[in-house]
C-alpha positions in Angstrom: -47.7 30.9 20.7 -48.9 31.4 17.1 -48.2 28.0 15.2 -46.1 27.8 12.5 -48.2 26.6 9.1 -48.7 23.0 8.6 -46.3 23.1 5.3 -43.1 24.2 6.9 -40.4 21.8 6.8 -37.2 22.1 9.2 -34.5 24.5 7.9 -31.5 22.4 6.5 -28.5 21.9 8.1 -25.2 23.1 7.3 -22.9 21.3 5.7 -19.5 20.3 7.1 -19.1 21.8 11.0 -16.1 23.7 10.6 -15.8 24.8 14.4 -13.0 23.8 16.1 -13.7 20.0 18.2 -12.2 17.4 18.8 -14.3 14.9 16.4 -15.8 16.5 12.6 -19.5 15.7 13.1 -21.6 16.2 9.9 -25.4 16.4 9.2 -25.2 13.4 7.3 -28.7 13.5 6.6 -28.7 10.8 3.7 -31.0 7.4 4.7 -29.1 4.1 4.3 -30.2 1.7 1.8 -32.1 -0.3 4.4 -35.3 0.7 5.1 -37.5 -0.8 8.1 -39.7 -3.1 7.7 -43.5 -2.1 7.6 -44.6 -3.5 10.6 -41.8 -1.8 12.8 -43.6 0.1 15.5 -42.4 3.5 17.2 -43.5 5.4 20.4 -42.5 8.6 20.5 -41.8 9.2 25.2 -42.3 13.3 25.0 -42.4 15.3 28.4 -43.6 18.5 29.0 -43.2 21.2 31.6 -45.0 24.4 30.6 -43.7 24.1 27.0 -46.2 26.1 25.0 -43.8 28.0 23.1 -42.0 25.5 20.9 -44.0 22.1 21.9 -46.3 22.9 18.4 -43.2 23.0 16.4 -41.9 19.7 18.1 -45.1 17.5 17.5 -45.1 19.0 14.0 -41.8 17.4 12.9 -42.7 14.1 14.8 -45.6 13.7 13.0 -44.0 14.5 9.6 -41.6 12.3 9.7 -41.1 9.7 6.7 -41.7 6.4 9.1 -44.8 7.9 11.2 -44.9 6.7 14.5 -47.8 5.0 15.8 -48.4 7.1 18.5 -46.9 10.1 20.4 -47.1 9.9 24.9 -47.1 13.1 26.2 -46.1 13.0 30.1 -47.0 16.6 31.1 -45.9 17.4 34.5 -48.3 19.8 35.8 -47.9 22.6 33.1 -49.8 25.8 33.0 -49.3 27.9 30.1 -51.9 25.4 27.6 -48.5 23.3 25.7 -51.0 20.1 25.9 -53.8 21.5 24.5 -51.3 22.9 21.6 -50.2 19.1 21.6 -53.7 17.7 20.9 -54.6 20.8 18.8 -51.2 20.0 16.6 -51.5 16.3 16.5 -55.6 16.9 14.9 -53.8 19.6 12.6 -51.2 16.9 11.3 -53.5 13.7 10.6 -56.0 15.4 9.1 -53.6 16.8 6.3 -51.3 13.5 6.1 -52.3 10.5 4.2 -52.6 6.9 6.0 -52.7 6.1 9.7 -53.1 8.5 12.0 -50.8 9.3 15.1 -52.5 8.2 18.1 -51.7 10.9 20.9 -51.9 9.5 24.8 -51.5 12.3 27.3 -50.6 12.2 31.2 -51.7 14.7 33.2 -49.6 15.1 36.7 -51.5 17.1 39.1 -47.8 16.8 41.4 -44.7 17.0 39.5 -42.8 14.4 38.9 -40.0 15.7 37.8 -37.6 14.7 34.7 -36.8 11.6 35.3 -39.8 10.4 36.9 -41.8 11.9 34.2 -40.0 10.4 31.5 -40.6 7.0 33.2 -43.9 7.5 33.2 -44.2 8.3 29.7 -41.8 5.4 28.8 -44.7 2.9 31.0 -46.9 4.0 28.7 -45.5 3.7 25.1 -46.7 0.4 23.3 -44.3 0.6 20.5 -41.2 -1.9 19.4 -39.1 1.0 19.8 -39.3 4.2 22.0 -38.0 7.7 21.0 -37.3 10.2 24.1 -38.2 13.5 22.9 -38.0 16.8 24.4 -40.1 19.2 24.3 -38.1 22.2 22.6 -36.4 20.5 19.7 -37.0 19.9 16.2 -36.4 16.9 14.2 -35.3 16.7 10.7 -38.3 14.5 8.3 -36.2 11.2 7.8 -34.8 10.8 11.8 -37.1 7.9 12.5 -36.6 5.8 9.5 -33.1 6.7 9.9 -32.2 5.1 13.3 -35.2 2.4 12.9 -33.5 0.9 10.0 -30.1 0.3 12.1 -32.8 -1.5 14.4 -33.7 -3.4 11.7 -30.0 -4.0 10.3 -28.8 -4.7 13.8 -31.2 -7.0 16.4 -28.6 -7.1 18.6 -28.7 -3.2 19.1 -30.7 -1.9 22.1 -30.0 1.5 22.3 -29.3 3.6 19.9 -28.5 7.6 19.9 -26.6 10.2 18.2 -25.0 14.0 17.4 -27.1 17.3 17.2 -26.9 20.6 15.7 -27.2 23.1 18.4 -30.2 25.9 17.6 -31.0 28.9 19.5 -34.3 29.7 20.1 -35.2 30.7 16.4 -33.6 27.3 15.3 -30.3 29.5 13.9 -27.9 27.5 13.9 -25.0 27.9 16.5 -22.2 26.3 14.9 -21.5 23.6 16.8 -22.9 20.2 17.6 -23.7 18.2 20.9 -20.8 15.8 20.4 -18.3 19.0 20.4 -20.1 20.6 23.2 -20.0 17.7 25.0 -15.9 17.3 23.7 -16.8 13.9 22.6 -13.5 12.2 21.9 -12.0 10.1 19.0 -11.0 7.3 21.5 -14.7 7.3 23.2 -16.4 6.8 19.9 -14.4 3.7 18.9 -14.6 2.5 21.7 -18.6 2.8 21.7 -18.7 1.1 18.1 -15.9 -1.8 19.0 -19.1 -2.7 21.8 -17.2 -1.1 25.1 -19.9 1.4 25.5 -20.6 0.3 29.1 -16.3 1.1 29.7 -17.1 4.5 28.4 -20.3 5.3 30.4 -19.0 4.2 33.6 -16.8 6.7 33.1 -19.0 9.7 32.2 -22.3 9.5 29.7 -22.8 10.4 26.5 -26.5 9.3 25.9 -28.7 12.5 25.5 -32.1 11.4 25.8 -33.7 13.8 23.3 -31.5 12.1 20.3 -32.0 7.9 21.9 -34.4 5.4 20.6 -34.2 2.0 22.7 -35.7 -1.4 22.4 -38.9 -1.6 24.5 -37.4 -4.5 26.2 -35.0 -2.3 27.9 -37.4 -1.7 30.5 -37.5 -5.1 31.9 -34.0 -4.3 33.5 -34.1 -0.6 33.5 -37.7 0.0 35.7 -37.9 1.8 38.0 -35.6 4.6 37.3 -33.8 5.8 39.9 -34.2 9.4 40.5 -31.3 10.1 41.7 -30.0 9.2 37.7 -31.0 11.2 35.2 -33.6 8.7 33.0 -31.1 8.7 29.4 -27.7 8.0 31.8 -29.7 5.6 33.4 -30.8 3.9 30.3 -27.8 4.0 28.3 -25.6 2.4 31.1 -28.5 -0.3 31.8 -28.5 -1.4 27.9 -24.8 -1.2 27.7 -24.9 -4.1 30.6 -26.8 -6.5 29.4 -26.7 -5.5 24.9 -25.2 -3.5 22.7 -25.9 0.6 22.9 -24.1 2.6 19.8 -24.3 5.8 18.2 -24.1 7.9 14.9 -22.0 10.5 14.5 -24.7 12.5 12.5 -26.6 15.3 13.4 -30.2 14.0 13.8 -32.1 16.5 15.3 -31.9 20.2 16.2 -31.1 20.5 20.0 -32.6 23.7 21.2 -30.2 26.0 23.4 -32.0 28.6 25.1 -32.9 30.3 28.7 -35.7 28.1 29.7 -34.0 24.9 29.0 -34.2 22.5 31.9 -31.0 20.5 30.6 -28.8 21.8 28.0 -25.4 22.2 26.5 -22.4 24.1 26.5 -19.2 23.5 26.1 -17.0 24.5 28.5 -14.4 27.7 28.3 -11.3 27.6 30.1 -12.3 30.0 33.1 -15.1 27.5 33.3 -13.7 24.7 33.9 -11.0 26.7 36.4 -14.0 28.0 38.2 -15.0 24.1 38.6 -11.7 23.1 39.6 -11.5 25.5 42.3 -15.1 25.8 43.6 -16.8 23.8 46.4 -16.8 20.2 46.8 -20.4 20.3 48.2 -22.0 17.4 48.5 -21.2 16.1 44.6 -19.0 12.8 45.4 -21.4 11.7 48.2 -24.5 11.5 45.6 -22.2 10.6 42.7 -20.9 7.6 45.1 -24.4 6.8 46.0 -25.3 6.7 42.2 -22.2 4.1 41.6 -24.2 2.1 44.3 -27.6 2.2 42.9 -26.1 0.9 39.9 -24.2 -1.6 41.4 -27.0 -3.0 43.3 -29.5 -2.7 39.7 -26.5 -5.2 38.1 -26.3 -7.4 41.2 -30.4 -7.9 41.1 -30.3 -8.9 36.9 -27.8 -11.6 37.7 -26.8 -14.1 35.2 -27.5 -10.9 32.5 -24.5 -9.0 33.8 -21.1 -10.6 32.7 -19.2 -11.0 35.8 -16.8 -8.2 34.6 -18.7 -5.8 34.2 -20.1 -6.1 37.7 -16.3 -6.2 39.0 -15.8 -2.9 37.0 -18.8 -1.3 38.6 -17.6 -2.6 42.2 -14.3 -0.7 41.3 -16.8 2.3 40.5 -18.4 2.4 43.7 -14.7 1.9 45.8 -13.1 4.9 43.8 -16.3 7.7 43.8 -16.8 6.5 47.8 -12.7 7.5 48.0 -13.3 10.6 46.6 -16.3 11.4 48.7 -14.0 10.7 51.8 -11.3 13.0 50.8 -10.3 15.3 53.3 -11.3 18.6 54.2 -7.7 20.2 53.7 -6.0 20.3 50.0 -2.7 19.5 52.2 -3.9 16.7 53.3 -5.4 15.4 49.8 -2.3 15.0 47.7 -0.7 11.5 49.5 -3.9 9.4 49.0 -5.1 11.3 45.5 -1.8 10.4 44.1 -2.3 6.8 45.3 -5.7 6.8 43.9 -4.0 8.3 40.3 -1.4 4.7 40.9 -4.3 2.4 40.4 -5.4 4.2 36.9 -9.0 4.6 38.3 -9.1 8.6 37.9 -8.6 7.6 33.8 -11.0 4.5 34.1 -14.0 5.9 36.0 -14.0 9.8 35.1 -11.8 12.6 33.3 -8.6 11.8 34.0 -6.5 14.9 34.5 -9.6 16.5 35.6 -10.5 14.8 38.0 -7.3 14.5 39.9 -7.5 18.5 39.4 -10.4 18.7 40.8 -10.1 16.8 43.8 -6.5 18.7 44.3 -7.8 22.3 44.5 -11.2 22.2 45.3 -12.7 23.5 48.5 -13.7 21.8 51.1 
């Protein structure tokens, strides 16, 4: 990968999103008054996986950002193609043309892979910081993100988690005309609901968190470690810090989510046929690990104790009894309707996942 020069700054984003979705997301890109205070720390969590083609790019606009963070992890999990010597090289490149502190860089090196959310555990361990910023290894943020989000850390000490929109990029960081939230068909209702303080009502019911745009309170850990790998780590996090704090989000566009083949997670919003094909494929094995996850949380909640108000642990109870129901549906669509329409009397379909969806979905899929 030949490395963009040290001058180039992130293309702006476009104005108002015009594309059709359910919310109007912007790139509000403007800082708030409130700036953070000068001893406010950052870790930057970064995993790689044989990222050598955009990783220089990514470190570049980390360490050019207006509130430098103190120091970058990279997690690499057992790469080949050379992305963490492109990370050191990069890192050297930026602090010796930026004025004042340097950005420490910590890499670990996994001779096995650990996989994504074992990896990005790892990396979180490691970070020292006040706050911790999950980044990918694709992406590219925009110079004023950190200050940005740090200052509604600052604003807010009851916050612990804190993410937001993205404008989705192709490779060449064109933009694609539509953000994350609309990809994701974010709706009105859900972000009210996650700035009245119900985020953990929402995210039982499906998550929102992408870990590439979150920044958390270190302190998180304490209640979310270990991760359990059968979450993904930014799920896991955002439902842990909506238990026991607060976990919001902004609506603007804060970094440039990168949409291409090699992407390990991305997203797309769903066409019609898509979501037919879903409603009509195989039930595989998808309610027996999603009723498992409901468990594992369950359990997580039970073990912090006095931390969990006792509603929220009777909510994830409920969880756990309607995702077990679905994993015990029968093997005949005939024989599904009588207990799906019970299970659509008790409001649980609308309360613990998509609604309309899922009732679809357990209706017509096969067995």
């Amino acid at each position: 990968m030949i490395l963009p020069a040290l001058s180039r700054r992130l293309r702006p984003g476009p104005g108002e999103d015009n594309s059709a979705a359910p919310i109007r997301s912007r790139r509000r890109l403007t800082t708030h008054p409130e700036s953070p205070a000068a001893d406010v720390s950052v870790s930057v969590a970064l995993c790689t996986y044989n990222g050598a083609r955009f990783i220089g790019e990514q470190i570049r606009s980390i360490c050019l950002q207006t509130l430098r963070p103190r120091e970058i992890v990279v997690s690499d999990d057992a790469s080949k193609d050379g992305c963490v010597e492109i990370a050191r090289r990069t890192v050297e490149e930026c602090n010796a043309v930026h004025p004042g502190p340097s950005v420490v860089l910590r890499v670990l090196q996994n001779a096995t892979p650990l996989r994504v959310t074992k990896n990005f555990e790892q990396a979180a361990r490691a970070c020292q910081g006040d706050l911790i910023a999950l980044s990918d290894q694709d992406d590219a943020w925009p110079p004023e993100r950190l200050a940005r989000m740090a200052a509604e850390f600052e604003r807010r000490p009851d916050l612990l988690l804190l993410h937001t929109d993205a404008r989705l990029v192709d490779g060449a960081l064109t933009d694609l005309g539509q953000s994350l939230f609309h990809a994701l068909e974010v709706e009105p209702i859900e972000l009210e609901r996650v700035h009245g303080g119900n985020a953990f009502d929402v995210l039982l019911r499906r998550n929102l968190v992408t870990g590439a745009t979150a920044i958390f309170r270190r302190s998180l850990l304490d209640a979310a470690l270990p991760f359990p790998s059968e979450w993904l780590h930014d799920e896991w996090l955002g439902i842990i810090a909506a238990a026991i704090g607060r976990v919001d989000l902004l609506e603007d566009q804060l970094i440039d989510y990168r949409q291409h083949e090699e992407n390990q997670i991305g997203a797309r919003r769903d066409a019609f046929l898509d979501k037919m094909r879903k409603a009509f494929g195989s039930r595989g094995d998808t309610h027996v690990k999603r009723a498992y996850k409901a468990e594992l949380l369950l359990a997580r909640l039970l073990e912090l104790g006095d931390r969990i108000p006792p509603a929220f642990i009777e909510k994830a109870r409920l969880k756990v009894a309607h995702q077990r129901f679905r994993a015990a549906l029968p093997r005949s669509r005939i024989a599904r309707w009588l207990p799906v329409l019970r299970e659509v009397l008790t409001g649980r379909y609308n309360k613990f996942g998509r609604g309309v969806r899922g009732v679809v979905r357990d209706l017509f899929e096969s067995a």
